[in-house]
LUMTI-801330 format. One line per field, with one value per atom (N, C-alpha, C): residue number from 1; residue in one letter; chain; atom name; x negated, y, z negated. Coordinates in steps of 0.1 Angstrom, whole numbers. Example, Ala and Ser with C-alpha at 12.3 -4.5 7.8 and 13.67 -1.06 7.14 Angstrom:
! residues 2
nr = (1;1;1;2;2;2) .
rest = (A;A;A;S;S;S) .
kette = (A;A;A;A;A;A) .
atom = (N;CA;C;N;CA;C) .
px = (-132;-123;-132;-128;-137;-129) .
py = (-57;-45;-33;-22;-11;0) .
pz = (-78;-78;-78;-71;-71;-79) .
//
This chain:
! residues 216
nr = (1;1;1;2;2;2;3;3;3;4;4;4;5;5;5;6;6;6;7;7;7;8;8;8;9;9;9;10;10;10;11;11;11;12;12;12;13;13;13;14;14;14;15;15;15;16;16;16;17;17;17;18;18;18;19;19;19;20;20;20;21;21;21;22;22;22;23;23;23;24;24;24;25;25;25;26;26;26;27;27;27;28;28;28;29;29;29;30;30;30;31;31;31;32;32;32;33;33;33;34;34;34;35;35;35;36;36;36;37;37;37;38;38;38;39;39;39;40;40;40;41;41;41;42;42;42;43;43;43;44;44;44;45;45;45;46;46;46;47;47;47;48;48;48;49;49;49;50;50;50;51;51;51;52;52;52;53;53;53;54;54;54;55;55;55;56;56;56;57;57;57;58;58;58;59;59;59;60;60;60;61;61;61;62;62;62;63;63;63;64;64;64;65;65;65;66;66;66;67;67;67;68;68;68;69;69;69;70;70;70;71;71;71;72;72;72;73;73;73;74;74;74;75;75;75;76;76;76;77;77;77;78;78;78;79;79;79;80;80;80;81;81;81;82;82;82;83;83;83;84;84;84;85;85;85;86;86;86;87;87;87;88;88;88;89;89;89;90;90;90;91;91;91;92;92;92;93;93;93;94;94;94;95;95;95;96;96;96;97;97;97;98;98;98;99;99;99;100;100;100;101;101;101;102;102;102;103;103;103;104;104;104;105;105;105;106;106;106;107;107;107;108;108;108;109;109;109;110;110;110;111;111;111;112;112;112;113;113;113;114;114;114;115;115;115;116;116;116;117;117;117;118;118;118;119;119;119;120;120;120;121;121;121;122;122;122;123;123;123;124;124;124;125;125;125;126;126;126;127;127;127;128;128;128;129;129;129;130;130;130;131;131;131;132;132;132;133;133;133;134;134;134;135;135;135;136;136;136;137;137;137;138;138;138;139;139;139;140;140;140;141;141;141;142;142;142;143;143;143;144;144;144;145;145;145;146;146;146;147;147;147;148;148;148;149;149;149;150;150;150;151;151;151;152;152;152;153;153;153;154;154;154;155;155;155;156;156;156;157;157;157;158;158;158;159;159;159;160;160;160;161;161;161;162;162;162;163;163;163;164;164;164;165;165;165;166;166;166;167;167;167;168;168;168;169;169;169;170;170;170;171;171;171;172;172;172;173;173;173;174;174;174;175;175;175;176;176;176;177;177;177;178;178;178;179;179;179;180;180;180;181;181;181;182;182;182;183;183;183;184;184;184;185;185;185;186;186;186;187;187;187;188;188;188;189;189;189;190;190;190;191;191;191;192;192;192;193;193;193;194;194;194;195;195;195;196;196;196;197;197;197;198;198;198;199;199;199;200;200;200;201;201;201;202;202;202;203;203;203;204;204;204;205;205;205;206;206;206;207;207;207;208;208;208;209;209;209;210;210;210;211;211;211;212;212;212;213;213;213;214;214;214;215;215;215;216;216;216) .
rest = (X;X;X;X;X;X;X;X;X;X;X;X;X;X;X;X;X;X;X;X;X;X;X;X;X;X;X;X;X;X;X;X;X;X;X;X;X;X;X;X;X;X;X;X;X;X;X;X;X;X;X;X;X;X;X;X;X;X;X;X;X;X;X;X;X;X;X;X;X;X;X;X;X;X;X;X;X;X;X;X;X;X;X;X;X;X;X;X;X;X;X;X;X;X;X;X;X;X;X;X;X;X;X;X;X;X;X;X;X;X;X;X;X;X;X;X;X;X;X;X;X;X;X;X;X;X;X;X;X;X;X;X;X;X;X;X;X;X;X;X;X;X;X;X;X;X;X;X;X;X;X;X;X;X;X;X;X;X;X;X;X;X;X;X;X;X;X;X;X;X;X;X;X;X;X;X;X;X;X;X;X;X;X;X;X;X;X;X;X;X;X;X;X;X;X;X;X;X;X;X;X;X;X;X;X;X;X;X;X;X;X;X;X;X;X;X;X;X;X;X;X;X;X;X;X;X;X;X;X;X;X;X;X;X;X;X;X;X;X;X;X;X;X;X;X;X;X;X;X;X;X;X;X;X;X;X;X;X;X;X;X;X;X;X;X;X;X;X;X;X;X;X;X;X;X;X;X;X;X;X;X;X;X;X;X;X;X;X;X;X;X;X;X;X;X;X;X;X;X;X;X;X;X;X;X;X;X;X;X;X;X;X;X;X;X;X;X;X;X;X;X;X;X;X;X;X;X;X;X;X;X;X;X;X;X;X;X;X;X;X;X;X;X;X;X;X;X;X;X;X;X;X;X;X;X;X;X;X;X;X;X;X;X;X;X;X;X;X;X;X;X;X;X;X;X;X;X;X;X;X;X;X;X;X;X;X;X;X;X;X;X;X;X;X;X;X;X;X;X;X;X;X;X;X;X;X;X;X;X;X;X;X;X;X;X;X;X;X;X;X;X;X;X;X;X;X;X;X;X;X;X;X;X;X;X;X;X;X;X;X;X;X;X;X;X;X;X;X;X;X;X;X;X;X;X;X;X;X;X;X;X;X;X;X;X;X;X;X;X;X;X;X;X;X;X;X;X;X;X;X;X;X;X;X;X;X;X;X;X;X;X;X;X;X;X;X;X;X;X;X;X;X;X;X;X;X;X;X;X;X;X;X;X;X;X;X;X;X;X;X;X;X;X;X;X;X;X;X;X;X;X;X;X;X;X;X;X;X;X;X;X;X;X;X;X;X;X;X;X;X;X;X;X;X;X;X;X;X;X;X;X;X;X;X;X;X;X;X;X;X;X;X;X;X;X;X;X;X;X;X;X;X;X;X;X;X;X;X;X;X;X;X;X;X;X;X;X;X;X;X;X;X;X;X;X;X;X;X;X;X;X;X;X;X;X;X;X;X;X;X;X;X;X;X;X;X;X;X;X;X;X;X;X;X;X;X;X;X;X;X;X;X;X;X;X;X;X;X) .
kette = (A;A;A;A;A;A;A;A;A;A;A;A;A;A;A;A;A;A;A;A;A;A;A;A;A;A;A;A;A;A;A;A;A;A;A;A;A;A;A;A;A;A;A;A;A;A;A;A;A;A;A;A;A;A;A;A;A;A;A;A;A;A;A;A;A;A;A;A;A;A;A;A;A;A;A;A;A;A;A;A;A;A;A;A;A;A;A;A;A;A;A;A;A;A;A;A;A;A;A;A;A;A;A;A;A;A;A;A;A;A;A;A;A;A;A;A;A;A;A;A;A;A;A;A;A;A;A;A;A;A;A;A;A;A;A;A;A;A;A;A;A;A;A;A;A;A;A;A;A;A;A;A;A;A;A;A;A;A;A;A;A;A;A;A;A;A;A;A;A;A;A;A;A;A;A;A;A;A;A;A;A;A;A;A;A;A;A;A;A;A;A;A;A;A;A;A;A;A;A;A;A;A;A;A;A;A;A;A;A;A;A;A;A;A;A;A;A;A;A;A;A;A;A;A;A;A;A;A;A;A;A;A;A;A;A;A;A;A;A;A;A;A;A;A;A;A;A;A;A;A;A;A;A;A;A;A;A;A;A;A;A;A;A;A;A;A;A;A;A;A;A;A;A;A;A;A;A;A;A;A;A;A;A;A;A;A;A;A;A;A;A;A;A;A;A;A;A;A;A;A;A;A;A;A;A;A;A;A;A;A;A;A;A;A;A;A;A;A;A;A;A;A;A;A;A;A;A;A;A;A;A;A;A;A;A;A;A;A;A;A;A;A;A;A;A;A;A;A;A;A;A;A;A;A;A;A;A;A;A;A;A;A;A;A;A;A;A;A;A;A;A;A;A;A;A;A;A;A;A;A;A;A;A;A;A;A;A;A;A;A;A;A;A;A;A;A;A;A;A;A;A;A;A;A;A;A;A;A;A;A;A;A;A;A;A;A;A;A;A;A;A;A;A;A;A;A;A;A;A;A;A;A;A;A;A;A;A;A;A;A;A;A;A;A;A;A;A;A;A;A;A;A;A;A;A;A;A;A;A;A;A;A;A;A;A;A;A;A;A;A;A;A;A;A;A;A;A;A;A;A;A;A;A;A;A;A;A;A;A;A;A;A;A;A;A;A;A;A;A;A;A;A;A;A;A;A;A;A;A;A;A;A;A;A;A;A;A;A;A;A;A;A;A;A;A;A;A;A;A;A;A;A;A;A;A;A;A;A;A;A;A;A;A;A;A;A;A;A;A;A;A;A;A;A;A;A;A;A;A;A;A;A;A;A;A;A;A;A;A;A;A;A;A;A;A;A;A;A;A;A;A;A;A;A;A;A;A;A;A;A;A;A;A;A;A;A;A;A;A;A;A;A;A;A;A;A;A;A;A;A;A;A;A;A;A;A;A;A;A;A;A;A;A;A;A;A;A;A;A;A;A;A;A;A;A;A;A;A;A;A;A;A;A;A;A;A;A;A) .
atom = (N;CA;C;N;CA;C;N;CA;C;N;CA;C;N;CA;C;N;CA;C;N;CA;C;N;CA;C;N;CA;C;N;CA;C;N;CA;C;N;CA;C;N;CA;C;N;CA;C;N;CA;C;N;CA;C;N;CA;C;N;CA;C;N;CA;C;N;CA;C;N;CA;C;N;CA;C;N;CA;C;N;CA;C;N;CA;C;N;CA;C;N;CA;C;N;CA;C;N;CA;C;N;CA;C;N;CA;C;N;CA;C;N;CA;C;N;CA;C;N;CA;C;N;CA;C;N;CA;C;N;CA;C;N;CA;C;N;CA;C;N;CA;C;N;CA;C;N;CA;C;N;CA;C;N;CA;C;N;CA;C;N;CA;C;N;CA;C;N;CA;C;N;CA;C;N;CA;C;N;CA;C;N;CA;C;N;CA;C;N;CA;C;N;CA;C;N;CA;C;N;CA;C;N;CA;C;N;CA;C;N;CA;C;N;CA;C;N;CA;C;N;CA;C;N;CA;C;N;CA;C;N;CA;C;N;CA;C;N;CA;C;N;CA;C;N;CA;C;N;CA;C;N;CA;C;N;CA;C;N;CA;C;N;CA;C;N;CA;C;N;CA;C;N;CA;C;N;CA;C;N;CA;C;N;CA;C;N;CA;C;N;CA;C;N;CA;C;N;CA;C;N;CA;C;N;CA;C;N;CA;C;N;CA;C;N;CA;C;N;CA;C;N;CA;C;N;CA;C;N;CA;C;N;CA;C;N;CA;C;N;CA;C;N;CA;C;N;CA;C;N;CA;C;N;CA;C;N;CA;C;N;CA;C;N;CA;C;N;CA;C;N;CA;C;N;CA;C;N;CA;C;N;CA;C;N;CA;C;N;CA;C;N;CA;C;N;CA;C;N;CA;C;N;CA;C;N;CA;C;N;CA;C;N;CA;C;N;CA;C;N;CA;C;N;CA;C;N;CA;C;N;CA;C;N;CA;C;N;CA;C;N;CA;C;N;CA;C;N;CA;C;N;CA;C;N;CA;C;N;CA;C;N;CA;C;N;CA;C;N;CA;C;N;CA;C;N;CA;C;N;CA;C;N;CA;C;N;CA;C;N;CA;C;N;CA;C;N;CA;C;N;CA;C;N;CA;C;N;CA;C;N;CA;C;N;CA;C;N;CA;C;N;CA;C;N;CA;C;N;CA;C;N;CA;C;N;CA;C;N;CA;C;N;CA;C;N;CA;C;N;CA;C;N;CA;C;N;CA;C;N;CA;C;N;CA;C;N;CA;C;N;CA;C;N;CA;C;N;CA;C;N;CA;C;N;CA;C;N;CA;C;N;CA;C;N;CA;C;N;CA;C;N;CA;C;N;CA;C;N;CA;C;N;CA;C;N;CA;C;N;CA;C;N;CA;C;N;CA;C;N;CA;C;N;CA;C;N;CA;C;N;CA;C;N;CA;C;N;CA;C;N;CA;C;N;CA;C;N;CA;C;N;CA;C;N;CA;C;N;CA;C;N;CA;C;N;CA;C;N;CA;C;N;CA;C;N;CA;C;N;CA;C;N;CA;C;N;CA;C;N;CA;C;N;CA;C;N;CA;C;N;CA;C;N;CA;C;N;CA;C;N;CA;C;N;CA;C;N;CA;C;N;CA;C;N;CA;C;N;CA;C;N;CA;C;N;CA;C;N;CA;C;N;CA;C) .
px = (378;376;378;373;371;378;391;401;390;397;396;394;406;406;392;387;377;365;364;351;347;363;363;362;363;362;350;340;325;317;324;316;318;330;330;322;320;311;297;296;281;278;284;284;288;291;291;282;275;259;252;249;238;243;258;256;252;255;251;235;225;211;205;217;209;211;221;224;215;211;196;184;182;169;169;181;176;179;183;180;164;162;148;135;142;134;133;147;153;145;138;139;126;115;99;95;112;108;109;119;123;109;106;91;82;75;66;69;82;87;83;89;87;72;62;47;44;47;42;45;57;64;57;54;50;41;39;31;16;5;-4;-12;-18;-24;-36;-42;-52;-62;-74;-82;-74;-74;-72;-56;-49;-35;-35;-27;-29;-16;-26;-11;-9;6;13;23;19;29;30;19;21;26;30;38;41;46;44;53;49;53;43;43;27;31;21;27;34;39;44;56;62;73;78;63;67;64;72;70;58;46;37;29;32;25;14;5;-5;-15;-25;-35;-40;-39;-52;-63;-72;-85;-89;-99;-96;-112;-113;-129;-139;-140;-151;-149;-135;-138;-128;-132;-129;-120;-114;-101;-102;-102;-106;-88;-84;-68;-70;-64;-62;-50;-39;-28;-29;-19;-22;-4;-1;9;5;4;5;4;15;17;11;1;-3;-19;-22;-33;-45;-39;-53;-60;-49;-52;-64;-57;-62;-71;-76;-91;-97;-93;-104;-103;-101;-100;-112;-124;-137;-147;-141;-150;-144;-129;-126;-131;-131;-139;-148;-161;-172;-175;-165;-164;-161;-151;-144;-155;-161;-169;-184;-187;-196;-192;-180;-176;-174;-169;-166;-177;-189;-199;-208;-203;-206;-195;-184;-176;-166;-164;-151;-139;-129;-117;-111;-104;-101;-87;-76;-64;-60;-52;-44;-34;-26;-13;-6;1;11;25;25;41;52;51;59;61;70;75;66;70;62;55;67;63;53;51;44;30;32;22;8;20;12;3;8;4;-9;-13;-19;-29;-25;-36;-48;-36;-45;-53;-47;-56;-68;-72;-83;-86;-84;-96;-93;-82;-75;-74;-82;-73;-56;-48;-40;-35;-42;-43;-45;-51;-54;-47;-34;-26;-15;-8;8;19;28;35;49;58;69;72;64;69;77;80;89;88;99;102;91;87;76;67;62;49;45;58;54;54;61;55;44;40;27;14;15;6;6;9;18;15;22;25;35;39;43;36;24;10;1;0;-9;-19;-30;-39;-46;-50;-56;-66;-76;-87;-87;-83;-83;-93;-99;-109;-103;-104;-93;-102;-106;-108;-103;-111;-107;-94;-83;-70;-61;-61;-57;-62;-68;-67;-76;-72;-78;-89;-103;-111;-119;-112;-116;-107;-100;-90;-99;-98;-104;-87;-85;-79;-75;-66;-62;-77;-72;-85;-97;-108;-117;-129;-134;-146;-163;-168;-184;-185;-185;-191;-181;-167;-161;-165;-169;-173;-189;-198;-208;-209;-199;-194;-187;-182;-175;-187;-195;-203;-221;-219;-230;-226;-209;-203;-206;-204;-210;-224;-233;-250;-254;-240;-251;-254;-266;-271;-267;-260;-249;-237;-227;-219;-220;-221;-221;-214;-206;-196;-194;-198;-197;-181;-175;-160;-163;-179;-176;-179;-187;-194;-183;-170;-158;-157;-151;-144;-134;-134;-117;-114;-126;-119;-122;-119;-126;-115;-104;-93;-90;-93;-87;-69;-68;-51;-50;-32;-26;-17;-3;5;18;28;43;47;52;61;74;76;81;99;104;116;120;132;142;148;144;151;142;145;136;135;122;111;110;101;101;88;90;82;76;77;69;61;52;49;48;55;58;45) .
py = (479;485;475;471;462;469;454;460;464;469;474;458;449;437;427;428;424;423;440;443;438;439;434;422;410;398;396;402;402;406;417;423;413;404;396;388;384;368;375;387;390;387;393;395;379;367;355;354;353;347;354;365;373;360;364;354;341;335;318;317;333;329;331;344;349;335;325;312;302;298;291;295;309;315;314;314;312;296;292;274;268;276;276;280;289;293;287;280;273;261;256;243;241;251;257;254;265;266;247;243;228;221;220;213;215;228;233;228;231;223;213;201;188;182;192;189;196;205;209;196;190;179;166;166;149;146;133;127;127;127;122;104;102;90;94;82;85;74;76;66;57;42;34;31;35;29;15;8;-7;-7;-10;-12;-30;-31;-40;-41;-51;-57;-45;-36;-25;-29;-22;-30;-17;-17;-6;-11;-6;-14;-12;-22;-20;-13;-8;3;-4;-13;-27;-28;-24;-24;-35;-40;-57;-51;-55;-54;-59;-52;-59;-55;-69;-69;-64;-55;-51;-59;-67;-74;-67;-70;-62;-68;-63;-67;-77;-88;-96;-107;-112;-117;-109;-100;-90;-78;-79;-71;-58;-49;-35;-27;-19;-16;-1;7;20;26;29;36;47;53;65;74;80;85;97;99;110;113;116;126;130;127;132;143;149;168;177;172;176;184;197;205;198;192;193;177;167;155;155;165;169;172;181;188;177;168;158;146;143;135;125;142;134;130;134;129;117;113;99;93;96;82;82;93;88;75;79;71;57;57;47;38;38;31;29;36;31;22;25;15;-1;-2;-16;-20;-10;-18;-25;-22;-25;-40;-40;-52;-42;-35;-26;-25;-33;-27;-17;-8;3;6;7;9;19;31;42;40;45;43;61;61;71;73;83;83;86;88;90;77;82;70;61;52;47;53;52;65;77;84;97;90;82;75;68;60;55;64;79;88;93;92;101;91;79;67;66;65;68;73;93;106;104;95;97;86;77;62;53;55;46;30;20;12;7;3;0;-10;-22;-28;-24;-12;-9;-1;1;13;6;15;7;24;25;34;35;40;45;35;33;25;25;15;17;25;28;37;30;20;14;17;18;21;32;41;55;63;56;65;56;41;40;48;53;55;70;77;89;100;94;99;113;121;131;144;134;143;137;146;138;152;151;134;132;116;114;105;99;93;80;72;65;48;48;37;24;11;-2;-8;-15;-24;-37;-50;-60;-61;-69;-69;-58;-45;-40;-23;-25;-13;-1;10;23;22;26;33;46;54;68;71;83;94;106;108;122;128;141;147;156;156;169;169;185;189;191;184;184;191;197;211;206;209;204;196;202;191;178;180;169;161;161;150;149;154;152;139;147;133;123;122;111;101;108;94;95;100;102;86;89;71;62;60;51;44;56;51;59;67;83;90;94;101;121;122;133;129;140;136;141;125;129;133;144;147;164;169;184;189;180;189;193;185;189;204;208;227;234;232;243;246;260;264;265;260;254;262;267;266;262;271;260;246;250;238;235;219;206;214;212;216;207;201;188;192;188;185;191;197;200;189;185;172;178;168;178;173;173;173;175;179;175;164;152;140;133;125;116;102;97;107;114;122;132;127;126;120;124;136;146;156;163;174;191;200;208;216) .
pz = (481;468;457;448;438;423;422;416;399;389;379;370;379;368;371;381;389;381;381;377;357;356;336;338;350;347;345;352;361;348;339;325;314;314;306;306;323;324;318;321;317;304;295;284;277;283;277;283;293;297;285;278;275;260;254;241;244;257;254;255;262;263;249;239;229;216;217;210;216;227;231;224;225;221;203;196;186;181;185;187;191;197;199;192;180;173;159;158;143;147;159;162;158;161;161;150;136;124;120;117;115;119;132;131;124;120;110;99;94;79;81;87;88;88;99;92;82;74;60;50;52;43;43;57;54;55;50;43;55;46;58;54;63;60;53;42;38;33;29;25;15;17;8;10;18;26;30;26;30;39;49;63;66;70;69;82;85;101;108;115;128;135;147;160;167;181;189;202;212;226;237;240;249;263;270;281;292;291;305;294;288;277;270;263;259;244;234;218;213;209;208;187;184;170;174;164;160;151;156;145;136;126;116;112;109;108;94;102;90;88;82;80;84;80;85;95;104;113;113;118;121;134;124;137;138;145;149;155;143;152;156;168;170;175;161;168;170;184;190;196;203;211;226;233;253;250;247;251;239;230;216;220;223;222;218;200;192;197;204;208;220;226;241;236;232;226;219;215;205;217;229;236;241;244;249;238;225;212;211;211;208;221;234;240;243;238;231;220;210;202;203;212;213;219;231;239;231;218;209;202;191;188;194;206;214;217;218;220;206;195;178;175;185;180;175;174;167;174;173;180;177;193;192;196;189;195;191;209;207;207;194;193;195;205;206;201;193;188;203;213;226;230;242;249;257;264;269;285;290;300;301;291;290;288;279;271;282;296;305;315;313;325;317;301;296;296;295;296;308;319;334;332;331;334;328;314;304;302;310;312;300;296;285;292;286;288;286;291;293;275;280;264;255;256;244;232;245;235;236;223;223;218;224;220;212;212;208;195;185;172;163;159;149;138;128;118;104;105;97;102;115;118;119;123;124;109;99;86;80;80;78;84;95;96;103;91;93;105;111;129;131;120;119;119;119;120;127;140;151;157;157;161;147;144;131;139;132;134;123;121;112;115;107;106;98;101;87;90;75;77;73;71;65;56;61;51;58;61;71;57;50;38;48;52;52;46;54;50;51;64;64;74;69;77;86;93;101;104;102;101;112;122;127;141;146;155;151;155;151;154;146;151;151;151;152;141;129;120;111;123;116;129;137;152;144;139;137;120;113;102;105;119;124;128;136;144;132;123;111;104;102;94;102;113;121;125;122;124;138;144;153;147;153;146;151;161;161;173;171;180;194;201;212;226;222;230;229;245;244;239;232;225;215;206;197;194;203;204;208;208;212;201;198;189;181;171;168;156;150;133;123;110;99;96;96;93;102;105;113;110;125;131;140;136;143;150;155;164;157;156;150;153;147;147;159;173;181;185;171;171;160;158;148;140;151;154;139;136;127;130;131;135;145;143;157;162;185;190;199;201;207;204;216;206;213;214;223;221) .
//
């Protein structure tokens, strides 16, 4: 028979499991709200940004300067997040893109706000070159090229100055004004006929931490 003191130990333990899951669950919800703030707040990139000394770490974890474009030529950034929806969904329009541009002379580099790790697996799955991306950047790179808000599409040129921002997830007719700037004549990539929305939607900034480098 199971003493009296037994069974109060057993109600107590219960009853601190239920507070320690109901203190998780709302940590989890302060954490959701905190992200949203943080992308309502910051800053985005935009046309006419003059970027200065980028730098990243290349996926073999070597610190690697970022060139900018210079006597004529053109740099095609693209930041994004691994674990980010609206990235994932704009994925087969950027390497449509991507492999038009390289064949125009345009360099294309994806830059990920994550680590490097995540960063190499997301590369594999979607035919990323290797060189071509650089991840986990510094606190200069990641608010130049405001990485608190991902995915963006950004175009530089000459000198390293911004010349066109694409915004967020992208729906038909922002993939159709994307490759229209270019000289396609539509976009050619079945992502752009999904449904998304009238407003381009990006990534919650996926921490607390500053910056934050994920995206849940």
């Amino acid at each position: 028979m199971t003493a009296p003191k037994d069974k109060f130990g057993k109600a107590i333990g219960t009853l601190l499991w239920i507070a320690a899951l109901g203190v998780l669950a709302e940590n989890v919800v302060l954490s959701r709200q905190n992200r949203r703030l943080l992308e309502a707040v910051a800053p985005q990139i935009t046309a006419g940004t003059q970027l200065h000394m980028l730098s990243g770490f290349a996926v073999d974890g070597r610190a690697e300067p970022v060139s900018l474009p210079s006597g004529g030529s053109k740099l095609l950034i693209i930041t994004f997040s691994p674990g980010c929806p609206a990235c994932q969904a704009n994925q087969e329009g950027w390497t449509n893109l991507a492999n038009i541009l390289k064949r125009k002379g345009v360099r294309v580099l994806w830059v990920s706000r994550d680590p490097i790790e995540v960063t190499r697996e997301y590369c594999l799955k979607h035919g990323i070159a290797l060189i071509d991306a650089v991840a986990d950047p510094p606190y200069r790179t990641y608010a130049q090229l405001g990485l608190a808000r991902v995915p963006n599409t950004v175009f530089v040129g000459s000198g390293g100055t911004v010349e066109n921002v694409w915004p967020g997830r992208l729906d038909q007719a922002g993939w159709n004004s994307i490759f229209t700037y270019f000289g396609e004549p539509r976009a050619a990539t079945s992502a752009a006929n999904s449904e998304i929305g009238g407003k381009p939607t990006g990534c919650d900034p996926g921490s607390t931490d500053a910056p934050a480098k994920s995206c849940k």
